[in-house]
C-alpha positions in Angstrom: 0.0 0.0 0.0 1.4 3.5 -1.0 1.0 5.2 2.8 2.0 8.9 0.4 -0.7 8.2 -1.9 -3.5 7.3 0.8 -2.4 10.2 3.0 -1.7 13.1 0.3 -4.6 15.6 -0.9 -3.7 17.7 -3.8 -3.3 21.5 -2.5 -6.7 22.9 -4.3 -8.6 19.8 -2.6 -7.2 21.3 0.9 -8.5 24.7 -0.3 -11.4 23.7 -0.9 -12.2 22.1 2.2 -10.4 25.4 4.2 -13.4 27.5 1.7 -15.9 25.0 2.9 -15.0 25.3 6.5 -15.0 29.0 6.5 -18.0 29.3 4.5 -19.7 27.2 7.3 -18.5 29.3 9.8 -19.3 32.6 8.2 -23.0 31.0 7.8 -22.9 30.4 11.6 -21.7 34.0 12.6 -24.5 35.8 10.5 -27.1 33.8 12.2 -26.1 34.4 15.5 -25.8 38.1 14.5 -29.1 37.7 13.1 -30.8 36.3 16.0 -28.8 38.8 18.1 -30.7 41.3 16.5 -34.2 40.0 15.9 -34.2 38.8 19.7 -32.9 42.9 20.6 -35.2 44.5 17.9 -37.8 42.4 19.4 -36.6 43.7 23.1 -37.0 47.1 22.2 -40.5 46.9 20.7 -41.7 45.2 23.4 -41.1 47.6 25.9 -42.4 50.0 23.5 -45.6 48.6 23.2 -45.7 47.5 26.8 -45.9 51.2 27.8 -49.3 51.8 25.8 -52.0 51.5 28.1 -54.7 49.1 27.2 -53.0 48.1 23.4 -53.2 44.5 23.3 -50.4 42.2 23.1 -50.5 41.3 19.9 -46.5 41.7 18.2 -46.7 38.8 15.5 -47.1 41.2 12.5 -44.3 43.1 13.6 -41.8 40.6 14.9 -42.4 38.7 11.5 -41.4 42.1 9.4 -38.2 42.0 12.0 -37.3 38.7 11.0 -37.9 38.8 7.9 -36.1 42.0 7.2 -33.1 40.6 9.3 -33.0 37.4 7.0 -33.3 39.5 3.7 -29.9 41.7 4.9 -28.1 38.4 4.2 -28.7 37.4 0.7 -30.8 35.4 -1.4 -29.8 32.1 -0.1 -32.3 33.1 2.7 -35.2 34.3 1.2 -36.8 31.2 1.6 -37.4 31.4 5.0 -39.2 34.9 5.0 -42.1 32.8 3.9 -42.8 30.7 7.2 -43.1 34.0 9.0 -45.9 35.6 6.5 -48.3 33.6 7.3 -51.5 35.2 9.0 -53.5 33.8 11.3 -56.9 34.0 9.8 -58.9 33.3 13.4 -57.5 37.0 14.3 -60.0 38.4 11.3 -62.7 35.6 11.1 -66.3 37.1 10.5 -69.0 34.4 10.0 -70.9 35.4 6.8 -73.9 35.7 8.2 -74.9 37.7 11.5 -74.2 35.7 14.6 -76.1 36.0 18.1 -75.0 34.7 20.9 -77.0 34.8 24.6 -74.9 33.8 27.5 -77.6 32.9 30.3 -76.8 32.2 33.9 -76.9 33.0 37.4 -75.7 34.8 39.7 -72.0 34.4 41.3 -71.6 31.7 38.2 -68.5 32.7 36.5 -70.6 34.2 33.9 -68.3 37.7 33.8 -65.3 35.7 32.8 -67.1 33.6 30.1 -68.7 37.1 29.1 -65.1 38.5 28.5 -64.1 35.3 26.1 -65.8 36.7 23.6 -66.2 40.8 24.7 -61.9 40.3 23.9 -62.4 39.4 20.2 -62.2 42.7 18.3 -65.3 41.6 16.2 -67.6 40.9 18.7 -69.8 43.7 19.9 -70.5 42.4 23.9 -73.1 43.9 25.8 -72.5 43.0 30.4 -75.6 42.9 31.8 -78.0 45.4 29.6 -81.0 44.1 31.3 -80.4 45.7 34.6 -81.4 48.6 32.8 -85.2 47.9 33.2 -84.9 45.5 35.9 -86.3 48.2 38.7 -89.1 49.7 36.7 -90.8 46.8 34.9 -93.5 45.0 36.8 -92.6 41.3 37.1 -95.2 40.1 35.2 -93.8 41.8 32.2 -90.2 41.3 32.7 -89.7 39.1 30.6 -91.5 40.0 27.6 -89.4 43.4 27.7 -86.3 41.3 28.0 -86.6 40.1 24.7 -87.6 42.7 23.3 -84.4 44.8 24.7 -82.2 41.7 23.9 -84.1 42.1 20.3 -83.2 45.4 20.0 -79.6 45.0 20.8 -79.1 42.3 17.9 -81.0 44.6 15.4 -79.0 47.8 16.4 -82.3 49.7 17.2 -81.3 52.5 19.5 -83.5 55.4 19.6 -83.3 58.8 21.5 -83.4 58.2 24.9 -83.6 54.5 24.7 -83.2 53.4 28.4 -80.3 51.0 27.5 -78.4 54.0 26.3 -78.9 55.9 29.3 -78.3 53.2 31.8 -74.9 52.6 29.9 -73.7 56.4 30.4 -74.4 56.4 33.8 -73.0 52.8 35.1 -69.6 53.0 34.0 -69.2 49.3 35.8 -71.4 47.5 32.6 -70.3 50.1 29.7 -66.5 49.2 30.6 -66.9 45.8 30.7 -67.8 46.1 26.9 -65.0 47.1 24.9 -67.1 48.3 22.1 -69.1 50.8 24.5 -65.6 51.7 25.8 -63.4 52.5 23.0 -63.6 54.6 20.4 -65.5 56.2 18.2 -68.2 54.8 21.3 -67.0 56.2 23.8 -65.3 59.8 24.1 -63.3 60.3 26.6 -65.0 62.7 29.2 -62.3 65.9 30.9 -62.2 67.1 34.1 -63.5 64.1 36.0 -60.8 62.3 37.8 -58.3 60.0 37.4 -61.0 57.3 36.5 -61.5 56.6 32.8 -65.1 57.7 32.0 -67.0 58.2 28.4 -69.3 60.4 27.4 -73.2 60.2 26.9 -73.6 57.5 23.8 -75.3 59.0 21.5 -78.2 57.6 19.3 -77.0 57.6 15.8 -73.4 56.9 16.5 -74.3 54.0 18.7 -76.5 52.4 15.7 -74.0 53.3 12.7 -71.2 51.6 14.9 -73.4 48.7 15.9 -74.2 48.3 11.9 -70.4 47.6 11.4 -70.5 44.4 13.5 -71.4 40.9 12.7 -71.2 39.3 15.6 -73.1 40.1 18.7 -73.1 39.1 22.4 -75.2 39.5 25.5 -74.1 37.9 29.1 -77.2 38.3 31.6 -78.1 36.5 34.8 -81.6 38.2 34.7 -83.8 35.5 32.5 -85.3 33.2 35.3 -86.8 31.0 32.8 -85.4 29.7 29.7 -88.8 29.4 27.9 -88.9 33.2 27.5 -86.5 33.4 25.1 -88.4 31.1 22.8 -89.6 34.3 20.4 -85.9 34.7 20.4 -84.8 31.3 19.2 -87.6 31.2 16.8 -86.8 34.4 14.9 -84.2 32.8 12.0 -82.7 36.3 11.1 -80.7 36.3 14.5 -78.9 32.4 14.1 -79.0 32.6 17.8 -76.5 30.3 20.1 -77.3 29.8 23.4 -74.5 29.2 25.9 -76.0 28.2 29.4 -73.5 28.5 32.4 -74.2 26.6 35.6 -72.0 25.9 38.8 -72.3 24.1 41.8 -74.8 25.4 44.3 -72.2 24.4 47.1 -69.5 26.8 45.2 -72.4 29.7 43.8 -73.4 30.1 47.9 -69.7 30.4 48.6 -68.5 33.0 46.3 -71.8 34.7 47.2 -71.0 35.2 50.9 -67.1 36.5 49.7 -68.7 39.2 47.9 -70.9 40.2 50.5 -68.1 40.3 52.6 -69.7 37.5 55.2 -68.0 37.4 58.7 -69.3 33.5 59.2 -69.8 31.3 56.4 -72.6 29.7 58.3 -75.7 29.5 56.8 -79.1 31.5 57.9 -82.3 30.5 57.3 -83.0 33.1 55.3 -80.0 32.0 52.8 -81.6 28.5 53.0 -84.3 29.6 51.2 -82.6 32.0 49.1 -80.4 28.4 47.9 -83.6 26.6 47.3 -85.2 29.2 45.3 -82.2 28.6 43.2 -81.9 25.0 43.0 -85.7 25.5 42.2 -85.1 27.3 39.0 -82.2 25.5 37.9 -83.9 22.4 38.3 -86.5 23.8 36.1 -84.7 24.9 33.3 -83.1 21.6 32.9 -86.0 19.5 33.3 -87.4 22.3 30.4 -84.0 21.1 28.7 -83.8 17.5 29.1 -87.3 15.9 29.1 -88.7 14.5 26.2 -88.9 15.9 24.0 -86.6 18.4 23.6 -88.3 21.7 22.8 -87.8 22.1 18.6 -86.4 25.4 18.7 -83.9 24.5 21.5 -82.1 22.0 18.9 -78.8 22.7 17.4 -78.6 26.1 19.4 -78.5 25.3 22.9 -74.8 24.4 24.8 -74.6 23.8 28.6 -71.4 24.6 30.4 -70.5 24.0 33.7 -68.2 26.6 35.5 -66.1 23.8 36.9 -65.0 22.7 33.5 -64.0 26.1 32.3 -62.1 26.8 35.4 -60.0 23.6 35.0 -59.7 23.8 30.9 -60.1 27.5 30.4 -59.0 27.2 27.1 -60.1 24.4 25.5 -64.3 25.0 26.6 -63.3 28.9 25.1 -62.6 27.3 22.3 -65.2 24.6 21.9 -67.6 27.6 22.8 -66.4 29.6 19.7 -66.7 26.6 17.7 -70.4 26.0 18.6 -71.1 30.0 17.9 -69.3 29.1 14.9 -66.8 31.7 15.2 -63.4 29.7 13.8 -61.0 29.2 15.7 -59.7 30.9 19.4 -57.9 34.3 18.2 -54.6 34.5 19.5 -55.3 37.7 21.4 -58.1 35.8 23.3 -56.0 32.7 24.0 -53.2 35.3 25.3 -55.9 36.9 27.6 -57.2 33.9 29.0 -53.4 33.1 30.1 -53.0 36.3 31.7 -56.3 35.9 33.9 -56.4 32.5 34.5 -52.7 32.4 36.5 -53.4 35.2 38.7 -56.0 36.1 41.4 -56.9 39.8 41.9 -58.8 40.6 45.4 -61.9 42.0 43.7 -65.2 39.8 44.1 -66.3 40.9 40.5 -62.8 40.4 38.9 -62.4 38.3 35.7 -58.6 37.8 37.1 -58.2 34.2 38.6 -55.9 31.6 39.4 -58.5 29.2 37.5 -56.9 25.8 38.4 -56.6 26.9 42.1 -59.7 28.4 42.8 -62.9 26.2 41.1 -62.9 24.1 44.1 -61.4 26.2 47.1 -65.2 26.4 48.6 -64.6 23.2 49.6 -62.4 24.6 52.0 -64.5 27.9 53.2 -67.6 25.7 53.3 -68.6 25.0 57.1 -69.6 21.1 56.6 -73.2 21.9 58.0 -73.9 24.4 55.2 -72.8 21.9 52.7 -75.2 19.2 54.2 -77.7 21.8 53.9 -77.4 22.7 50.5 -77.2 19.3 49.5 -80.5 18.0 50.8 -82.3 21.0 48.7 -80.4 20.9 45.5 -79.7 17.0 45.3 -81.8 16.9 42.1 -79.6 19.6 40.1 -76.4 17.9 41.7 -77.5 14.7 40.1 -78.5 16.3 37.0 -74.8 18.1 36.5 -72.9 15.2 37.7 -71.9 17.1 41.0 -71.5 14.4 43.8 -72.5 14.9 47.3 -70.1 14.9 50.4 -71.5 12.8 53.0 -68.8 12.7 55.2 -66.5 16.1 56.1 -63.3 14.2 55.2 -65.0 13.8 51.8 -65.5 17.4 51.1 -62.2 18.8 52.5 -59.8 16.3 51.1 -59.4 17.5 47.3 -58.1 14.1 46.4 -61.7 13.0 46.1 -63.0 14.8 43.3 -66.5 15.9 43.7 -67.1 16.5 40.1 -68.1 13.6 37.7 -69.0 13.6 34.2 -71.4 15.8 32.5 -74.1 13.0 32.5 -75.3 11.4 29.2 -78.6 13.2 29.8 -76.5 16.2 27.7 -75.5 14.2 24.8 -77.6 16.0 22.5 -76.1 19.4 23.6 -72.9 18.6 22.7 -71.7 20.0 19.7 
């Protein structure tokens, strides 16, 4: 064997590979530099945008021109990458083609703001918190409901005259205007001067409220003020509204809980007076199921009617947002949503009527505040709605306040036709 021959490389083999070599390393220096300076162009901006009060946190658009700038500085042997970073996501500007109603019924203490805000965050929804309250103190009883729907009917047809007294009520309870971003924003809302160092609007104004409400496709109500689900019927039935109706329950046990919190309760105990208070609302929910569930299922219920239970958006905040958007048949989750619901679902704020939770934590920490007699109590008088929403009982204390038993079973298969 010729130990020269295996062993010698002709001098413009070596240079080659000495090219090569510095070719690879030049390749690896420009991306670093490049990533140096996406990652400190992307520093920048981010503190830029961070200091804009209420902007959301949406950068993709302008990280992607960034990158892709970055990449071009180095050549054309790059300029296939620009493409992986132009790509929109189309959930962010999804309108369904037709108008889209959607009625988020409930009760009290139920979650029911923080489901409201899943959709009052998408830019294309208008959301409306609560408008019933506007007539709740001067309507009889006996003809609440009728005027309901016809408010609620108002609201999806943009009908707001002078003086309407939805319009009215929203200028002068900040709390349910600025839970709506469209009512809060502008052109709806006009910054008022002189008042404070609270953020208030100005009167809305006829005209502009229905030119701006003409804009919108999609449209969203949250109340906790329809006691029975059969009067929205004239609702369901009218076909120019392709309403979707998103039911939100909870656990009576939990609802009397969070209730005593916001009233700032010095004993958890239960009074007789709260007894009744509890089976007044076992009473209705029990109701509205049985209106739900028997056979047969009302015909104009079908195909537009979801329940969900607060205990299963607490634990998978993200996934029911999304099946939720998917039965309203609004595509899919917008990232800005998806981004919110991260930011207040891993923090707690103090305020009873905050959207801001630790999610995970919190959807069962009434087992710990609950004194063992109230939950007895409150068991014997809503064990029909605990069966029917596949909440088990605690018989026994160690039961309620050890978290390894979980007192929350399957939605039972009585809902099989709700699920979409």
């Amino acid at each position: 064997m010729n130990l020269r021959r295996l062993f010698y490389r002709p001098r413009a083999c070596c240079s080659f590979a000495v090219i090569t070599y510095a070719f690879i390393l030049a390749v690896i220096f420009t991306f670093i530099q490049t990533a140096s300076e996406i990652l400190l162009e992307t520093y920048k901006h981010g503190k830029q945008r961070s200091q804009v009060p209420g902007e959301a946190a949406d950068q993709s658009p302008q990280l992607a021109q960034i990158i892709r700038r970055s990449i071009l500085n180095y050549g054309p042997g790059f300029q296939v990458l620009p493409s992986l970073f132009s790509r929109r996501d189309n959930s962010e500007e999804f309108v369904p083609k037709d108008p889209s109603h959607i009625l988020i019924i409930t009760n009290r203490r139920s979650g029911s703001s923080f489901l409201g805000q899943l959709f009052n965050q998408n830019k294309n929804v208008f959301f409306h918190f609560e408008p019933l309250k506007s007539i709740e103190q001067k309507v009889p009883r006996e003809y609440f409901a009728g005027n309901s729907t016809e408010m609620i009917s108002d609201i999806f047809n943009c009908r707001f005259p002078p003086k309407h007294s939805l319009l009215n009520f929203y200028s002068k309870n900040y709390l349910h205007r600025l839970s709506s971003r469209a009512l809060s924003t502008p052109p709806l809302c006009e910054p008022e001067t002189n008042v404070g160092p609270k953020r208030t609007c100005k009167a809305l104004k006829s005209v502009t409220t229905h030119d701006e409400c003409l804009k919108y496709k999609i449209f969203a109500v949250k109340t906790i003020r329809f006691a029975k689900l059969q009067d929205i019927e004239s609702l369901a039935r009218d076909q120019s509204f392709n309403l979707k109706i998103i039911h939100l329950v909870r656990d009576p046990r939990g609802t009397f809980i969070s209730r005593a919190k916001s009233e700032k309760k010095n004993s958890m105990d239960m009074t007789p007076d709260e007894l009744n208070n509890v089976r007044y609302l076992c009473l209705r929910m029990k109701q509205n199921l049985e209106f739900v569930t028997n056979k047969p299922t009302p015909d104009w219920l079908k195909d537009i009617y979801k329940i969900v239970r607060y205990e299963d958006m607490a634990r998978k905040p993200e996934e029911t947002a999304q099946d939720l958007y998917k039965f309203a048949g609004l595509g899919k989750l917008p990232r800005h949503v998806v981004q919110w619901i991260t930011n207040n679902t891993q923090t707690s704020s103090g305020d009873s009527y905050a959207v801001s939770r630790n999610s995970s934590a919190t959807w069962q920490e009434w087992r710990n505040s609950i004194p063992f007699e109230t939950s007895v109590g409150i068991q014997d008088v809503c064990r029909d709605v605990l069966r029917m929403l596949g909440y088990r009982e605690a018989p026994m204390q160690y039961l309620l306040r050890d978290f390894r038993e979980d007192l929350l079973s399957p939605l039972p298969d009585i809902w099989n036709f709700t699920r979409h």
